[in-house]
C-alpha positions in Angstrom: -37.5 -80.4 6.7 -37.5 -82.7 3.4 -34.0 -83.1 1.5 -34.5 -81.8 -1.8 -31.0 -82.5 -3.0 -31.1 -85.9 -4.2 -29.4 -87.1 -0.6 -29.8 -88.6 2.7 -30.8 -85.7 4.9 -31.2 -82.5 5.6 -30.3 -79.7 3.1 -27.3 -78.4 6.0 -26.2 -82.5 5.7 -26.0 -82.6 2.5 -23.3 -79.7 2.8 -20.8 -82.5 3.2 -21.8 -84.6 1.6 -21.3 -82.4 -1.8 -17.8 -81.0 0.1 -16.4 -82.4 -3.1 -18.9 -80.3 -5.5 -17.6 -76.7 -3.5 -18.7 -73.9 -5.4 -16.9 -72.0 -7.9 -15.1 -68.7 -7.2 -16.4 -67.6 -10.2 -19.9 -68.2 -12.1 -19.9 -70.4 -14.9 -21.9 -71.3 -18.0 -20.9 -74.5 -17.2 -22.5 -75.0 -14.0 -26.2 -73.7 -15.4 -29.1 -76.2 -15.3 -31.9 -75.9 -13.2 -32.4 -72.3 -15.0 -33.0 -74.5 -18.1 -35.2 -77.0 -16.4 -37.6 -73.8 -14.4 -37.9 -72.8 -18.4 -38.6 -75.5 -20.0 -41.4 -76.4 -17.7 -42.6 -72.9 -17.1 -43.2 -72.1 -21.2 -46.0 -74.4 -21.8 -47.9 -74.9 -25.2 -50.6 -72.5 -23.7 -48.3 -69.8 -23.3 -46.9 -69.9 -27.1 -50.5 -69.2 -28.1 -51.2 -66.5 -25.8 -48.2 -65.0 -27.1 -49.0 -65.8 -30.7 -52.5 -64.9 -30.1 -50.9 -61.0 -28.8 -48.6 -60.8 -32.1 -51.6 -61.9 -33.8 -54.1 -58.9 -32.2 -51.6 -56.2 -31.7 -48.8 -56.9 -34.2 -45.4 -55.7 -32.0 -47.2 -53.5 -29.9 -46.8 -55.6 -26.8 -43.2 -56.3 -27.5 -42.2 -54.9 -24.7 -45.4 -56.6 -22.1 -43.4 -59.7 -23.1 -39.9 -58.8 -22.1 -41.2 -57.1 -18.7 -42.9 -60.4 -18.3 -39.4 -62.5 -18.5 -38.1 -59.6 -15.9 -40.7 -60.3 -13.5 -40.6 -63.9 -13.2 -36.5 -63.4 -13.1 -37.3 -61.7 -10.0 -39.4 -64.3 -8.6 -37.4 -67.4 -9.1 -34.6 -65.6 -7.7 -36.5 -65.0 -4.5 -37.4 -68.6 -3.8 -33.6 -69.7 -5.2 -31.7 -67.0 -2.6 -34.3 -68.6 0.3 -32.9 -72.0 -0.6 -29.4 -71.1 -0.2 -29.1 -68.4 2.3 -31.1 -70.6 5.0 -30.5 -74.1 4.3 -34.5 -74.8 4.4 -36.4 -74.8 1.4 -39.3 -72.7 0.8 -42.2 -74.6 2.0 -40.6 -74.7 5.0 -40.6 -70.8 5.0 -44.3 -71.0 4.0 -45.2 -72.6 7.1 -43.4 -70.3 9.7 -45.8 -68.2 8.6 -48.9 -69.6 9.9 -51.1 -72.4 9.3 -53.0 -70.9 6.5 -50.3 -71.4 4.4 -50.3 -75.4 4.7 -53.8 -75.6 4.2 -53.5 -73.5 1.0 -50.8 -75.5 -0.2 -52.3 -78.6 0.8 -55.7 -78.1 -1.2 -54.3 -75.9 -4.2 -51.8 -79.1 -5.0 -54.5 -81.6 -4.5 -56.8 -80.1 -7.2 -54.2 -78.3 -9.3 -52.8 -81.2 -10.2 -55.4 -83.4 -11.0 -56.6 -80.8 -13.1 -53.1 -80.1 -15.0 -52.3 -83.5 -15.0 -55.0 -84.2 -17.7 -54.3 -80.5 -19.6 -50.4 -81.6 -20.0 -51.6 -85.1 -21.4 -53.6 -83.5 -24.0 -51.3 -80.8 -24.6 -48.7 -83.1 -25.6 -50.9 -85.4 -27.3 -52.0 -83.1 -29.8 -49.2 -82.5 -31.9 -48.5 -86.6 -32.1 -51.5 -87.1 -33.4 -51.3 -84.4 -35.7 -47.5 -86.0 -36.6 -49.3 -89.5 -36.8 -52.7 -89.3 -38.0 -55.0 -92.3 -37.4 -52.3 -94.1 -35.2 -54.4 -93.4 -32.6 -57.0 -91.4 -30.7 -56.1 -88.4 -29.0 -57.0 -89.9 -25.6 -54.1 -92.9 -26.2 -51.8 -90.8 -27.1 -51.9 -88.6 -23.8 -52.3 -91.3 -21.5 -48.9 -92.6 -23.4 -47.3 -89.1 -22.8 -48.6 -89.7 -18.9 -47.1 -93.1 -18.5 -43.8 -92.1 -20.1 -43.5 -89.1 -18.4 -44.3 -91.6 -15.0 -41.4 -93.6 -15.8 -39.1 -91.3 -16.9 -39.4 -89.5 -13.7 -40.0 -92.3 -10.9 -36.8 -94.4 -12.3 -33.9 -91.7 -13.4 -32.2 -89.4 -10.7 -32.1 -85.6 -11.4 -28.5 -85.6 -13.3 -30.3 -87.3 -15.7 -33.8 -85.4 -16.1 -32.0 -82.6 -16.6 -29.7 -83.5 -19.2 -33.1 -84.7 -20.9 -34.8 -81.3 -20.3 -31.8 -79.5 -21.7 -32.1 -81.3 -25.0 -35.6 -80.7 -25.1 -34.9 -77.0 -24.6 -32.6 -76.7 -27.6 -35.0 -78.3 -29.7 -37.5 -75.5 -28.6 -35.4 -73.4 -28.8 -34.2 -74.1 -33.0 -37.6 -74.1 -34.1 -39.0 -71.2 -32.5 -35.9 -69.2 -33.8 -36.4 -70.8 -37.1 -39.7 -69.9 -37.3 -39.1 -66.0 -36.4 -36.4 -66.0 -38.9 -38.5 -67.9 -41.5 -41.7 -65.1 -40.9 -38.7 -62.3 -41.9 -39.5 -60.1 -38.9 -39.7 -56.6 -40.1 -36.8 -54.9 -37.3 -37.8 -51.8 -37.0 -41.2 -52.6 -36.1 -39.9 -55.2 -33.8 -37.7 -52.4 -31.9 -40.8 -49.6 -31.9 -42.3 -52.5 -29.8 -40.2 -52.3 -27.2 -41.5 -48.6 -26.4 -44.3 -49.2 -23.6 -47.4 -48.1 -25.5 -50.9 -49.5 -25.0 -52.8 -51.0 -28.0 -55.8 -48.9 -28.8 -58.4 -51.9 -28.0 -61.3 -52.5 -25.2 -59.6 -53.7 -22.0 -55.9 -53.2 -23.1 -54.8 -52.9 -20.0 -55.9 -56.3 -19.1 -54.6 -58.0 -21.8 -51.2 -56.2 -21.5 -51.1 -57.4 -17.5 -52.2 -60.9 -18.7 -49.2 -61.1 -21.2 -46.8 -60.1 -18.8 -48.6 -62.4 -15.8 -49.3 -65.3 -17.8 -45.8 -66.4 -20.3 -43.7 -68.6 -17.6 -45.6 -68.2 -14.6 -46.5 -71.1 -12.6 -45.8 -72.8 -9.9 -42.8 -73.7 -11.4 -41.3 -70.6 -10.3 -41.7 -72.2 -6.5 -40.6 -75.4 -8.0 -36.8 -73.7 -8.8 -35.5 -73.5 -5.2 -36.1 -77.7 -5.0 -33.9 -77.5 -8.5 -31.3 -75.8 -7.4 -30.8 -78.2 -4.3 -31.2 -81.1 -6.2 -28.5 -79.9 -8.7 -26.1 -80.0 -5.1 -26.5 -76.1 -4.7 -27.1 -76.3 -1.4 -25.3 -72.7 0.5 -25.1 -69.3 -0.4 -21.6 -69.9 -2.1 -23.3 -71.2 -5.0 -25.2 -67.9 -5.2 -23.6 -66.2 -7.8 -24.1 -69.7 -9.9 -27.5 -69.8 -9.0 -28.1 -65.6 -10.4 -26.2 -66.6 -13.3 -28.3 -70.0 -14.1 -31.6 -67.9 -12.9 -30.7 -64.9 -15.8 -30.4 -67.6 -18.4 -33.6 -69.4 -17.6 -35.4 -65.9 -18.6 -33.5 -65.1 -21.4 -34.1 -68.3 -23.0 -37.8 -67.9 -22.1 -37.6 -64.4 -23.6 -36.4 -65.8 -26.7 -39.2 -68.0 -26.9 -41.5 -65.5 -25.9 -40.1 -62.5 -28.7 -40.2 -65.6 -31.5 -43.6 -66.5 -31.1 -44.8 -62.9 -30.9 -43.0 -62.4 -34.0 -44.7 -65.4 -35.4 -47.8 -63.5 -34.5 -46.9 -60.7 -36.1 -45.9 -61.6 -39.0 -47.9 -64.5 -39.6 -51.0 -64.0 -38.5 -51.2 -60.0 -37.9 -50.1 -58.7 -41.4 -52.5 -61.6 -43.2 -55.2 -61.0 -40.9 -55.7 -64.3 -39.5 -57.0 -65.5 -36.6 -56.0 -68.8 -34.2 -58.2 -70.3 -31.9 -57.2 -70.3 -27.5 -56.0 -72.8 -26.4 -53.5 -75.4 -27.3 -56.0 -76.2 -30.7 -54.3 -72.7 -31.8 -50.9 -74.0 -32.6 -52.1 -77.2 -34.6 -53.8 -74.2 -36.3 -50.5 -72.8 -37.1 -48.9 -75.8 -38.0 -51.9 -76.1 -40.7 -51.1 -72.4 -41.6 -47.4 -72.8 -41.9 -47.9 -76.0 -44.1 -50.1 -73.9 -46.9 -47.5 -71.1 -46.9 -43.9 -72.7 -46.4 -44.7 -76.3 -46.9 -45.0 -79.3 -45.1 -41.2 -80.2 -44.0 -42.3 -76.5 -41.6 -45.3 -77.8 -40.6 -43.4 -80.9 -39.2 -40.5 -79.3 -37.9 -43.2 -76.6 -36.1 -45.3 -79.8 -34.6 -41.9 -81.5 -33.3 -40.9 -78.1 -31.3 -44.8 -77.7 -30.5 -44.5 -81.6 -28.7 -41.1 -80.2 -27.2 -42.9 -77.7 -25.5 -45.8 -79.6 -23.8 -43.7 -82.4 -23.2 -41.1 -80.7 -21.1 -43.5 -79.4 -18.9 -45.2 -82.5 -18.3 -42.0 -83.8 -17.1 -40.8 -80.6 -15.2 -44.5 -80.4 -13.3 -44.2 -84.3 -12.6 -40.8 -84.5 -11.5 -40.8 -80.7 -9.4 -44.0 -80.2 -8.0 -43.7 -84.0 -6.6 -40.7 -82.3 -5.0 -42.2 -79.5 -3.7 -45.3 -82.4 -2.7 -42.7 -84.8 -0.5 -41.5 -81.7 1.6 -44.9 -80.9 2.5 -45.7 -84.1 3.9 -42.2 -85.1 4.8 -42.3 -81.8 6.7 -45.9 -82.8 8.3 -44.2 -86.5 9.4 -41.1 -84.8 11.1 -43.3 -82.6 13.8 -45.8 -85.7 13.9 -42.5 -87.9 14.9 -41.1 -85.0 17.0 -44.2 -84.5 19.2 -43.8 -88.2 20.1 -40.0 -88.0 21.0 -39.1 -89.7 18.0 -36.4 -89.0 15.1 -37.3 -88.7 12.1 -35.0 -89.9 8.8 -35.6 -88.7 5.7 -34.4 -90.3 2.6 -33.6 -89.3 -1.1 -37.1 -87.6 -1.8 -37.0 -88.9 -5.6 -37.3 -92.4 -3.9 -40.2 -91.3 -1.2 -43.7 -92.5 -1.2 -45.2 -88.8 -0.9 -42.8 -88.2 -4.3 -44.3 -91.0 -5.8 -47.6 -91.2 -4.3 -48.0 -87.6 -6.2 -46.4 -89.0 -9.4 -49.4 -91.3 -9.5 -51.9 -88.8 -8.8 -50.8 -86.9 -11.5 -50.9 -89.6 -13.9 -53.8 -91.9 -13.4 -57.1 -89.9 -11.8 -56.5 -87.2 -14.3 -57.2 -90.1 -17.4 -60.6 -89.7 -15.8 -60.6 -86.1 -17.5 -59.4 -87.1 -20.8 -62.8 -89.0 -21.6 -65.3 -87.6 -19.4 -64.8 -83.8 -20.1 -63.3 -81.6 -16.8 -66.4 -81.4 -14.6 -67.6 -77.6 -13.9 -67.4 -77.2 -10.9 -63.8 -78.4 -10.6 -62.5 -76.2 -12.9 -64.0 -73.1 -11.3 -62.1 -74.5 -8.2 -59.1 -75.1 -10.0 -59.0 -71.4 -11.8 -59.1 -70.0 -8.2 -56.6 -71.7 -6.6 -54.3 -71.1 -9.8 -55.4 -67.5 -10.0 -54.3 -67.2 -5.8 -51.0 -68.9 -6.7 -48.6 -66.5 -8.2 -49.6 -63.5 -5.3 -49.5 -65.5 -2.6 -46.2 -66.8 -3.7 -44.6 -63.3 -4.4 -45.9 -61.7 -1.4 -45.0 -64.5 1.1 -41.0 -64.1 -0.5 -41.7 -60.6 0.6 -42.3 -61.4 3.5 -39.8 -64.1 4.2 -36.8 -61.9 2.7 -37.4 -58.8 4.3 -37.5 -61.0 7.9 -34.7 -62.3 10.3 -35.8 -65.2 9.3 -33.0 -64.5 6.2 -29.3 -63.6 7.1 -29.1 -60.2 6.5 -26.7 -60.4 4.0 -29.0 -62.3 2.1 -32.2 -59.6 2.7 -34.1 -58.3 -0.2 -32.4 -54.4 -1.5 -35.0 -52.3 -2.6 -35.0 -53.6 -6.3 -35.3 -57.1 -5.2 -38.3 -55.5 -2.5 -40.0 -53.3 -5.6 -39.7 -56.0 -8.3 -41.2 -58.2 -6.0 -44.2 -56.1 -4.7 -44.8 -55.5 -8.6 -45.4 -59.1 -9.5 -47.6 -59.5 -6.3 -49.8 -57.0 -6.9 -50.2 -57.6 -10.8 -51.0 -61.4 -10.5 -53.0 -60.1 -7.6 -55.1 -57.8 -10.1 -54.7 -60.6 -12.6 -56.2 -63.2 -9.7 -59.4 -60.6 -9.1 -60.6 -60.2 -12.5 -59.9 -64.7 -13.2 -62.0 -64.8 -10.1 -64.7 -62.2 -11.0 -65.0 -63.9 -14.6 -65.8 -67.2 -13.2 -69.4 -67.7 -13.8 -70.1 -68.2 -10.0 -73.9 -68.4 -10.7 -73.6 -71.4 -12.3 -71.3 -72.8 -9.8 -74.5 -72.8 -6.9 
């Protein structure tokens, strides 16, 4: 089993090593950070204008879509934190008790998924740069700059650091999408009536209401949050109340972002009528919206917190999902080494080829993407392994917490059991109709 806390060995070694880093009686504010980094990473630029794009459709109407969203995903990072510290292994480790199919899902889902994202995250953050610096350069040099900082931010700093990085990042998201709701004047009582679960009176609401609460903050950044918390030193269940607490602020902050932007929406775009494109293009729309109607020192302050928000998940997906990347093949080399008789030592995973060797991958292959367009048959690929994702990884917690496999103590209650079955079978409905609307024809 890889060590995913920074340390030589084993997440039970490691135990001692932090002996000095006990856990509190009490949860803290203090102690909070991985909750920060799951939502930084997890609230991409993509997300904001699906959010906006809702506000922008339905006014406040899906208010409440939004903040059953941030519930959801609480439950889910929860999950895979409480199988981190309750067993002392870490979650791909669970994955592959249960059978073989599970490593060769992983295996081929973070292959294409993240040479596919890494050029997505390298344009996402590129695009309010060049906006901020028009004519400095193309939007192609500007991602691959992201890329290579994001590379060497990651590959040379330990996690202490990224997160302290992340954390300022988050407050700069945080200001401006704040500012901006406040700036709109949000019309209260609206705001509240939204929080009544009522369907907008449009063609496929129900869709669009599941894909709001699916789609703000859920990635695989969600399975990324368990390798967090160990790396952070968390490493028992006596840091569970910490972890709950941390977990609770990761989606309210993400909640905040969420309500802003829908409010932004609202307000904005709704009452005036406008419309934004998909996509991450939609918010340099905004930006060009905001400077006509409150000037350019908004426009500027929007594009910085716009770049805050792509930028933290390009350095959240390269620095967890190489994580989650080492302790699949560390785990593969172990049982290789043990089937010969051999022992097997694993290192600080932050300094281990398969953490680097998927830093790279990442970084350079996707460049490819930036100039030559994302070839077709790829992306299908790609939407249905992402689509598969978010069920397979609430239903396998379901099945790993409900097991002896967990200490009892640590089991899922039937909250834990129902929130859990509710986000597996809406990301499963949410997976059927991504997979139906690929145009498969085309594909043969």
């Amino acid at each position: 089993m890889a060590d995913t806390t920074g340390n030589t060995g084993t997440p039970q070694d490691t135990r001692a090593l932090h002996a000095s880093d006990s856990p509190p009686r009490r949860s803290s504010w203090r102690h909070i950070g991985p909750g920060i980094v799951v939502a930084a990473t997890g609230v991409g630029a993509g997300d904001l204008v699906a959010t906006l794009i809702a506000g922008s459709n339905f006014g406040y109407t899906l208010l409440w879509a939004a903040v059953v969203g941030c519930l959801v995903k609480i439950s889910l990072a929860e999950a895979a934190g409480r199988w981190h510290l309750s067993t002392g292994r870490t979650l791909f480790d669970g994955w592959a008790q249960l059978g073989r199919w599970t490593t060769y899902f992983f295996g081929v889902y973070v292959v294409v998924w993240g040479f596919v994202y890494g050029a997505a995250a390298m344009s996402s953050s590129a695009l309010p740069l060049q906006a901020l610096f028009p004519g400095v350069m193309e939007l192609e040099g500007w991602g691959i700059a992201c890329a290579l900082v994001g590379l060497v931010f990651v590959w040379f700093n330990r996690y202490a650091v990224f997160e302290k990085v992340m954390t300022v990042l988050v407050g700069v998201m945080f200001v401006v999408t704040v500012y901006l709701a406040v700036r709109v004047a949000p019309h209260l009582g609206d705001a509240f009536a939204g929080l009544l679960p009522v369907l907008p009176d449009a063609p496929d609401s129900v869709l669009n209401t599941l894909g709001l609460i699916g789609g703000v903050g859920g990635t695989i950044t969600l399975a990324a949050y368990g390798y967090w918390v160990n790396a952070k030193g968390w490493t028992d269940s006596g840091w569970m109340k910490v972890m709950r607490l941390d977990n609770r602020v990761a989606y309210l902050t993400t909640g905040v972002f969420v309500v802003a932007m829908l409010v932004v929406g609202a307000e904005l775009l709704h009452s005036a009528g406008l419309a934004i494109a998909s996509g991450d293009r939609g918010l340099i729309q905004l930006g060009d919206i905001l400077e006509d109607r409150y000037g350019s020192a908004t426009a500027t302050f929007f594009l910085i917190g716009f770049f805050a928000t792509s930028f933290t998940s390009l350095i959240g997906v390269w620095h967890g999902v190489s994580l989650m990347f080492a302790d699949f093949v560390t785990r593969g080399r172990k049982q290789a080494a043990a089937s010969r008789g051999e022992d097997f030592a694993s290192g600080r995973p932050e300094k281990s080829w398969p953490f680097r060797a998927y830093l790279l991958w990442l970084t350079f292959p996707p460049m490819i993407l930036l100039f030559q367009g994302q070839p077709f048959r790829l992306i299908i690929v790609y939407g249905v392994l992402g689509a598969a994702f978010m069920p397979f990884l609430a239903l396998t917690l379901v099945r790993l917490l409900n097991s002896a496999r967990t200490p009892r103590e640590w089991r899922n209650g039937p909250l834990s059991n129902a929130m859990l079955v509710l986000a597996g079978l809406l990301f499963l409905v949410l997976a059927v109709k991504q997979i139906w609307d690929q145009p498969w024809a085309e594909f043969f």
